[in-house]
C-alpha positions as CSV (number, residue, x, y, z in Angstrom):
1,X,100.4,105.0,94.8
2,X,103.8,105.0,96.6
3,X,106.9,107.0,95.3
4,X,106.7,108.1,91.0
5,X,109.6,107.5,89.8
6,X,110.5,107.1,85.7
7,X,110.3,103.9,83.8
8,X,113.5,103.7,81.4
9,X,114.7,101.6,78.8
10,X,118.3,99.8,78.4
11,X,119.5,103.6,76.9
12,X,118.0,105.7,79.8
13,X,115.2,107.1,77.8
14,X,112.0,107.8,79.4
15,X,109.1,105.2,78.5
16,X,106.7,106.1,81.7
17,X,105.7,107.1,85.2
18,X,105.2,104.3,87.8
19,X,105.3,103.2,91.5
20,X,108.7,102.4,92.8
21,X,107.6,99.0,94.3
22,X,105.6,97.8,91.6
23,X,109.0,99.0,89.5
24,X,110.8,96.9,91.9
25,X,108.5,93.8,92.2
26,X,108.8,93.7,88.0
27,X,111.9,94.1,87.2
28,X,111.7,97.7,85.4
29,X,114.3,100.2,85.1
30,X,114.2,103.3,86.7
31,X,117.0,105.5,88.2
32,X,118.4,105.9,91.1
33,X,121.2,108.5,92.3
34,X,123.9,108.1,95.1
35,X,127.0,110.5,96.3
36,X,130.5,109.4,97.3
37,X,130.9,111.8,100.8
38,X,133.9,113.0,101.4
39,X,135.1,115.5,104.3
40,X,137.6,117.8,103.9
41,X,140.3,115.8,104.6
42,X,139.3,113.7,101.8
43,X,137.8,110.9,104.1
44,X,134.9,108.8,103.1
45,X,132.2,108.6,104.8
46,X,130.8,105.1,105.9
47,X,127.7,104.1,107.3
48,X,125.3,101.5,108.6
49,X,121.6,100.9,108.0
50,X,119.0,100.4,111.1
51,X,118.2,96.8,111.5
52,X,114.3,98.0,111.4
53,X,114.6,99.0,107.3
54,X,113.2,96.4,105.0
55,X,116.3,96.4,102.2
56,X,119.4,95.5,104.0
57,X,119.0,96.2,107.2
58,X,122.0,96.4,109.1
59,X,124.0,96.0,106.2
60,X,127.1,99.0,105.4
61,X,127.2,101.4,102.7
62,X,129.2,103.9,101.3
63,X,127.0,105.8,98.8
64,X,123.8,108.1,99.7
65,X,121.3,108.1,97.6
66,X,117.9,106.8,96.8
67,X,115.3,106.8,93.3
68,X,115.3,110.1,91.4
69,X,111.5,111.0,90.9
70,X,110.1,112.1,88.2
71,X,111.5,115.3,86.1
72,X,114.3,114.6,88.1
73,X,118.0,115.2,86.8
74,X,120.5,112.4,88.4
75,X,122.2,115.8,90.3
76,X,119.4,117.0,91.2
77,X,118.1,113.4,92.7
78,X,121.8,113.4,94.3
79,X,121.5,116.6,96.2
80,X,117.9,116.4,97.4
81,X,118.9,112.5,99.1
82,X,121.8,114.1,100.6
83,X,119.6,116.7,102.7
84,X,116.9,114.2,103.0
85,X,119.3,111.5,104.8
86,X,122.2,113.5,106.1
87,X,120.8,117.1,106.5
88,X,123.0,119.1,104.3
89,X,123.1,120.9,101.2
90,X,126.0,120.7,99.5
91,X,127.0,120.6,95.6
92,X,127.2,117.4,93.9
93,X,129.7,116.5,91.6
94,X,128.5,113.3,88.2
95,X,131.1,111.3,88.0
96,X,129.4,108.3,85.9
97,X,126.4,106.2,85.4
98,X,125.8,102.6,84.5
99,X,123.1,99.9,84.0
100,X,122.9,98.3,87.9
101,X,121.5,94.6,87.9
102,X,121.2,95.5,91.6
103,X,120.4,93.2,94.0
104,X,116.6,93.5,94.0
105,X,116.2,95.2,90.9
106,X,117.6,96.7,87.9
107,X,118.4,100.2,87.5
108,X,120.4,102.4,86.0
109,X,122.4,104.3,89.0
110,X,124.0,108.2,88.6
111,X,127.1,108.0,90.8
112,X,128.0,111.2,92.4
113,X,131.0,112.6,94.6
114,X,130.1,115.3,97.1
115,X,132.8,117.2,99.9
116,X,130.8,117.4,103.2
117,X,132.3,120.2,105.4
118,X,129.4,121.0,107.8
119,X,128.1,119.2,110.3
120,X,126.0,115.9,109.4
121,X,122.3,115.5,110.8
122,X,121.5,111.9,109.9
123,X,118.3,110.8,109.6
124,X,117.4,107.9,111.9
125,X,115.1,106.2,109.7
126,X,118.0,105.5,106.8
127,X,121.4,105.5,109.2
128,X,122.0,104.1,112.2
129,X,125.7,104.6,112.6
130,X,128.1,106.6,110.8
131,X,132.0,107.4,110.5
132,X,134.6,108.8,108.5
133,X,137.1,106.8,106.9
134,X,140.5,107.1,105.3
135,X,141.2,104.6,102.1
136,X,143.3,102.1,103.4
137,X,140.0,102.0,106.9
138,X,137.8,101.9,103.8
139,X,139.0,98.8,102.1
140,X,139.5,97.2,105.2
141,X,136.1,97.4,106.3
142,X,135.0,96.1,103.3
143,X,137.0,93.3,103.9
144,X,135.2,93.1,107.4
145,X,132.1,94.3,107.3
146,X,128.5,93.4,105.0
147,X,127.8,96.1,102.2
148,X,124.7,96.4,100.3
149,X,125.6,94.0,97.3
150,X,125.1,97.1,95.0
151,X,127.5,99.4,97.0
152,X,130.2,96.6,96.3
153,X,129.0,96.7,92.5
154,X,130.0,100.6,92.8
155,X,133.4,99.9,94.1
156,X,134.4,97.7,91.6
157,X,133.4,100.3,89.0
158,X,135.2,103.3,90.5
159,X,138.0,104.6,88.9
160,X,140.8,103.7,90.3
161,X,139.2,101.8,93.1
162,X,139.7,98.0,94.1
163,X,137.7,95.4,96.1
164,X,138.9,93.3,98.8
165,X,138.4,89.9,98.2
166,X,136.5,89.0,101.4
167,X,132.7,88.9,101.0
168,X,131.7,88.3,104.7
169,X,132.7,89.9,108.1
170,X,135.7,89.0,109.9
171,X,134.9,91.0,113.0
172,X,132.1,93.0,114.9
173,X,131.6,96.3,113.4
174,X,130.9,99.3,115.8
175,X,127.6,99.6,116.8
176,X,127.0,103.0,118.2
């Protein structure tokens, strides 16, 4: 067996312990966790995945995160994903949850906002370029740039939060 995560219904309740992929591959709910960085400025922080990863590679995101594991509180799944990908420990801060069609599977996703004032140690594996953005850089680049379908699913959720129109890049986006 691969990564445990819980098997939930359409209300978030608990039904049972399985594999990720085989979660994945049928469809089944689960949850999933991801933080909103800011620095303390009150940038956002931006980042692209290595063209090597099997789930968008290449593709830009704005939210950290990844599947909370079993007996795992949305924070808690939050925090942890933050140290695993960027290397810090910071507090995380719910903001809202909702039932994600996501683009591979469904899931319900814990949406989380975090400030990030020491230094970031990015892990290879999950980022392979990162900055920090101001709003109006933000919404440009998502005029410009590929997200991960479900990253754009978040922005249109966020309070107070719009999406550009364009769905495809206009431009080269740094590759550092």
């Amino acid at each position: 067996m691969g990564e445990l995560v819980e098997r939930v219904d359409e209300q978030d309740r608990v039904t049972g312990v399985v594999d990720r992929d085989e979660a994945i591959r049928h469809g089944w709910l689960h949850r999933v966790a991801t933080t909103v960085c800011r620095d303390a400025q009150g940038r956002v922080l931006v980042y692209r995945r290595p063209e090597h990863v099997s789930r968008f590679p290449g593709h830009y995101d704005w939210l950290v995160g990844g599947a909370a594991g079993v007996g795992e509180a949305y924070e808690e799944a939050a925090a942890r994903e933050l140290a695993e990908e960027l290397g810090v420990r910071v507090a995380v801060r719910f903001v809202f949850k909702f039932l994600c069609r996501g683009a591979i599977s469904p899931y319900w996703l814990g949406v989380h906002e975090a400030v990030v004032t020491e230094p970031l140690r990015p892990d290879p594996a999950e980022i392979a370029w990162h900055g920090w953005v101001g709003e109006q850089e933000l919404q440009e680049a998502f005029r410009r740039w590929v997200f991960v379908p479900d990253a754009v699913d978040v922005m249109r959720r966020c309070p107070g939060r719009r999406v550009p129109s364009a769905a495809t890049p206009r431009s080269t986006p740094p590759r550092t």
